[in-house]
GUVOKOL-390669 format. One record per residue (C-alpha): residue in one letter; x, z, y. Coordinates in steps of 0.05 Angstrom, whole numbers, padded with zeros to 5 digits, always signed. Layout:
AXZY ...
//
This chain:
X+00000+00000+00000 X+00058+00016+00046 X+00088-00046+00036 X+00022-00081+00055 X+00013-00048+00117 X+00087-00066+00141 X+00082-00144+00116 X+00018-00143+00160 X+00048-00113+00215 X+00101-00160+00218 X+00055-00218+00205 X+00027-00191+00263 X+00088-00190+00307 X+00106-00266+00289 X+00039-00283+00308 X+00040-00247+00370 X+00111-00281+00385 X+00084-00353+00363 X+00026-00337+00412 X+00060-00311+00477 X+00121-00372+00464 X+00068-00422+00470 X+00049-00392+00520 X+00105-00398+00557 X+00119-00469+00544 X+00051-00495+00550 X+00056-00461+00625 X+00115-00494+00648 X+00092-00566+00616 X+00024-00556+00651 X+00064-00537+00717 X+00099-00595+00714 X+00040-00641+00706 X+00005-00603+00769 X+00072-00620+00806 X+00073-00687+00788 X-00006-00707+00797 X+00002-00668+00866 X+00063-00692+00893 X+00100-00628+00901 X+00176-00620+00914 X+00178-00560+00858 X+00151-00539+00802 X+00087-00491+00813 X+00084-00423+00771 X+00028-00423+00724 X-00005-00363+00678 X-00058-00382+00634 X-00101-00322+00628 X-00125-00307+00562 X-00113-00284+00487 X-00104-00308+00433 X-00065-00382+00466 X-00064-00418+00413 X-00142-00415+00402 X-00147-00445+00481 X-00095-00499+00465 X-00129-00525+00399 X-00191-00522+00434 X-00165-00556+00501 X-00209-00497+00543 X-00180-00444+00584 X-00225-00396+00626 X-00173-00387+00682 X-00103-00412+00689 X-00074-00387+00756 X-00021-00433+00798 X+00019-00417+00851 X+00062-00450+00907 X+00123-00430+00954 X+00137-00462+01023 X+00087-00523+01017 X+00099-00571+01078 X+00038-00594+01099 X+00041-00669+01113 X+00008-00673+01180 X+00069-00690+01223 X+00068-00622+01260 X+00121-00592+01224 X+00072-00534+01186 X+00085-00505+01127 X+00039-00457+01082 X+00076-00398+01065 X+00036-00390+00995 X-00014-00419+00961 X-00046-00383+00898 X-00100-00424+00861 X-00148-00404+00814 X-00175-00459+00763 X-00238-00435+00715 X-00280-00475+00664 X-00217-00516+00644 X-00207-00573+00603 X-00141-00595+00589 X-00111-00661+00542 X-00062-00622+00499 X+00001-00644+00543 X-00037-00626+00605 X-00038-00692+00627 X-00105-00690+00654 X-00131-00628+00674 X-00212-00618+00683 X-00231-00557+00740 X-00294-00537+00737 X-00281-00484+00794 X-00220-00475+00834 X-00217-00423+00897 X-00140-00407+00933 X-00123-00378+00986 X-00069-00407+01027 X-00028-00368+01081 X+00018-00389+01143 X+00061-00344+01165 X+00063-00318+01239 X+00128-00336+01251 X+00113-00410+01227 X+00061-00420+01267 X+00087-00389+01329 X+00151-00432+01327 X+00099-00496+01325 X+00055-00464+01389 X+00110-00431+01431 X+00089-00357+01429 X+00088-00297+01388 X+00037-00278+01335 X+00023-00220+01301 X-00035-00187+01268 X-00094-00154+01319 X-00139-00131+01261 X-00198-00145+01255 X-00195-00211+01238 X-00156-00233+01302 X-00084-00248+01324 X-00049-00218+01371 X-00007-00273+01419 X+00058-00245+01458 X+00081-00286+01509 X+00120-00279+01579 X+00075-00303+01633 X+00099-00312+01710 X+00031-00303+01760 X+00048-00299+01838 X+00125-00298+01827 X+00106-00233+01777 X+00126-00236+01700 X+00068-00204+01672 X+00056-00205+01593 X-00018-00194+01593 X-00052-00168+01521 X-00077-00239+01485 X-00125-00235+01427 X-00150-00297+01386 X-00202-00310+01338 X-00185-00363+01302 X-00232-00411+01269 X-00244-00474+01226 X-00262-00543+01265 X-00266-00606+01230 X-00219-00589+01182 X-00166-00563+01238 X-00149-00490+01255 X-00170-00484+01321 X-00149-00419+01374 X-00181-00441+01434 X-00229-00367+01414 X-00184-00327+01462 X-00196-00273+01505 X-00135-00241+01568 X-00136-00173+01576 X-00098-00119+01609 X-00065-00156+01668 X-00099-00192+01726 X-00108-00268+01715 X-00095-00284+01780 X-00123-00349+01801 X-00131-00359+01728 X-00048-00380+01717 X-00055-00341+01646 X-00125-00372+01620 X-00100-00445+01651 X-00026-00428+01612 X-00068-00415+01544 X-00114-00467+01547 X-00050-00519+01542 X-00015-00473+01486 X-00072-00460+01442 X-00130-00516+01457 X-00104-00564+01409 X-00125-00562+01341 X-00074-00555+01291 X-00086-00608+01235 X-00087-00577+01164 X-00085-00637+01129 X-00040-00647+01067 X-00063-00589+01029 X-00055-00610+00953 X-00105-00599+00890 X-00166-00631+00930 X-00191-00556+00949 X-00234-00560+01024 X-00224-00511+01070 X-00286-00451+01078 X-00258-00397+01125 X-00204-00371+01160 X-00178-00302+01166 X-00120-00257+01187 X-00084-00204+01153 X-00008-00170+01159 X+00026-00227+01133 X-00008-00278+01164 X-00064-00332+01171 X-00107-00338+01105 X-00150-00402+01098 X-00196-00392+01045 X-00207-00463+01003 X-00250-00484+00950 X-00276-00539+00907 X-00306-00561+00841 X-00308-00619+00781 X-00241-00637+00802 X-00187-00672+00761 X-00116-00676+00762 X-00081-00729+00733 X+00001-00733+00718 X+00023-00803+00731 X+00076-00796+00693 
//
């Protein structure tokens, strides 16, 4: 009986190993195929979610596989890049070399990093809470340098982020020098174009390390050309 129990328990073990080493292949072949049907520079990290593997790969369904992606240049010409952005795919269906992948569902959220898009707008950003950012900048109103308190509620418009939502507090706005200043750094739209996997953009938000979009989409295939 004892040996029984210990032949099963290492039966057990090889299975677990077989399991979690396909795993780890079948993650970085399906990463590739994302990067190549996507475009990307790099290979994305995937974890397919999930046990046992082998069950999902015979069957070619997967509940959730998770992807993410590091410094993603956007391709809009401004220079943007997304800091992150961590995809969720559910209701998979997958080819067995992941060569076409079936979403059902796929939400991400994508995130630009203060310092990114400060560089692109000419001014400091940082986290106001509540949703907002905070803009730092040096202004100069009736031969004063004044650096008045700038909040901005930034917001989704045709597919641009837009931070024309401000509001100038805490220093007078003298002939209106600071609102006239703003309206030139942060009226323009900033395209968001380029963002892969075919997910549309829902919200916008801020946190502590930086400006979250919020995407989303559905029946969506990706398809390796390779």
């Amino acid at each position: 009986m004892k040996k029984l129990l210990v032949a099963l328990v290492v039966l057990a073990l090889l299975a677990l190993g077989l399991d979690r080493g396909g795993v780890y292949v079948a993650e970085r072949v399906a990463g590739s195929s994302l990067q190549d049907s996507q475009g990307l520079s790099e290979r994305p990290d995937v974890d397919i979610a999930g046990f046992p593997f082998l069950d999902q790969l015979v069957s070619g369904r997967y509940d959730r596989i998770e992807v993410a992606v590091r410094e993603l240049p956007l391709g809009t010409g401004a220079g943007l890049s997304l800091a992150r952005l961590d995809l969720v795919l559910s209701d998979v269906e997958t080819t067995r070399d992941f060569s076409r992948i079936d979403v059902g569902r796929a939400r991400a959220d994508a995130v630009i990093s203060f310092a990114d898009l400060g560089d692109l707008l000419g001014v400091d950003l940082s986290s106001a809470g509540d949703g907002q950012l905070r803009v730092s900048r040096t202004f100069t109103v009736l031969g004063t340098d004044v650096e008045p308190s700038i909040t901005v509620a930034p917001t989704i418009v045709d597919g641009a982020l837009s931070l024309s939502e401000f509001s100038v507090n805490g220093a007078a706005d003298a002939a209106g020098v600071v609102t006239e200043a703003l309206d030139e750094l942060l009226g323009v739209a900033v395209p968001l174009q380029g963002i892969p996997f075919d997910v549309e953009l829902d919200d916008v938000g801020v946190e502590r390390d930086g400006v979250h979009l919020s995407l989303s989409g559905s029946d969506l295939r990706y398809v390796s050309p390779s």
